[in-house]
N, C-alpha and C positions, 0 to 999 in steps of 0.2 A: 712897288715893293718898298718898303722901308730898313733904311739902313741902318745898323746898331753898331757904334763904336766900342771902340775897350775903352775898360775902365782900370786904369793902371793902380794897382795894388800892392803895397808890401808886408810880409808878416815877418818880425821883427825878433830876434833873440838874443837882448844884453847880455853881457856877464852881469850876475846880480848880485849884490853885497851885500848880505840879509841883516834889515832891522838897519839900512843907512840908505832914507832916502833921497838923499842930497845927492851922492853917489851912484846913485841909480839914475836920477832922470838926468842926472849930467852924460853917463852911458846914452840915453836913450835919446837925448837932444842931439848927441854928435852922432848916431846912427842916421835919426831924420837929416842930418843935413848933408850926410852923405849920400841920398836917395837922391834920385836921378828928381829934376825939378817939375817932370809930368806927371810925377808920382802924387792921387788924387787921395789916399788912404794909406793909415799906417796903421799895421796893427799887433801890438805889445800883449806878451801873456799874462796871464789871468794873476794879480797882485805882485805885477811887475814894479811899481813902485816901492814897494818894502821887502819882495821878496817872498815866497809863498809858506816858509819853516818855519817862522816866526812864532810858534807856540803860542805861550802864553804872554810874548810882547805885543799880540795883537790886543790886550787885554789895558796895555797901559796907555794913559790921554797922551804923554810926551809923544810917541811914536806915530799914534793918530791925529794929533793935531801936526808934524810933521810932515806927514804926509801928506794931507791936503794942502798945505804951505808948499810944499815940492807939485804937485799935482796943481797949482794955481803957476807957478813958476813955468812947466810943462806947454800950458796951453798960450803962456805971454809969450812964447818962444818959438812954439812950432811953427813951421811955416807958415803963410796967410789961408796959402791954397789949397792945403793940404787937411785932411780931418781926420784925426788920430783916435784910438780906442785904447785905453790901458788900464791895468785893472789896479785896483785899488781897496783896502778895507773902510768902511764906508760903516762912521756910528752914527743911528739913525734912533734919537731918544736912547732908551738904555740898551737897544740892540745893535748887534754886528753884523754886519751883510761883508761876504766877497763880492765885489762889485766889477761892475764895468764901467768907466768915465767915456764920453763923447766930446772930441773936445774938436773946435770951428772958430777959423777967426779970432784967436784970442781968447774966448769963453769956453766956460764948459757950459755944456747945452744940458748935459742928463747924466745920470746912472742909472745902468739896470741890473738889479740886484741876480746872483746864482738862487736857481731855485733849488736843483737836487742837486744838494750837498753829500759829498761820500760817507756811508756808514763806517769806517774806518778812520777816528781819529785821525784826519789829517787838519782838519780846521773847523 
């Protein structure tokens, strides 16, 4: 019979400081590092980087070029062992995606963009 270990997991909820993501992944860096050190996944909600209200500041380059500055900052820091998921808005040519980042090792590996978006003005 084969044995299947845990896979030790955290889901993660900064205070968020909307439209400051400096202040955010600094929150979310001192959570990671307070995770117990078998902790194999972390995982931050959905445009935890900037904050999810952000209206029409998802609209401007300062914030989004910000973010990914902070979201590169994120992954040089996270632990080695540890592989983080946090979300992020994500311009891709002249489009916006709510995003997911994967992030390993130092790198981010990927994002997977939200497919169904809420019909309710939220983003």
């Amino acid at each position: 019979m084969k044995r299947f270990d845990y896979y030790k997991a955290a889901v993660c909820t900064p205070p968020v400081s909307i439209g400051d993501p400096k202040t955010n992944v600094d929150e979310m860096l001192r959570i990671l590092q307070s995770l117990d050190p078998d902790t194999q996944l972390a995982v931050f909600p959905e445009l935890a980087v900037t904050g999810y209200t952000c209206a029409d500041l998802f609209y401007e380059e300062l914030l989004l070029q910000e973010a990914m500055t902070q979201l590169i900052r994120l992954a040089d820091n996270a632990p080695e062992n540890m592989a983080v998921i946090a979300g992020i808005p994500l311009k891709a040519g002249t489009r916006l995606f709510n995003a997911a980042a994967f992030l390993f090792g130092g790198e981010i590996l990927g994002f997977y963009a939200k497919h169904h978006l809420p019909g309710y003005n939220e983003y």
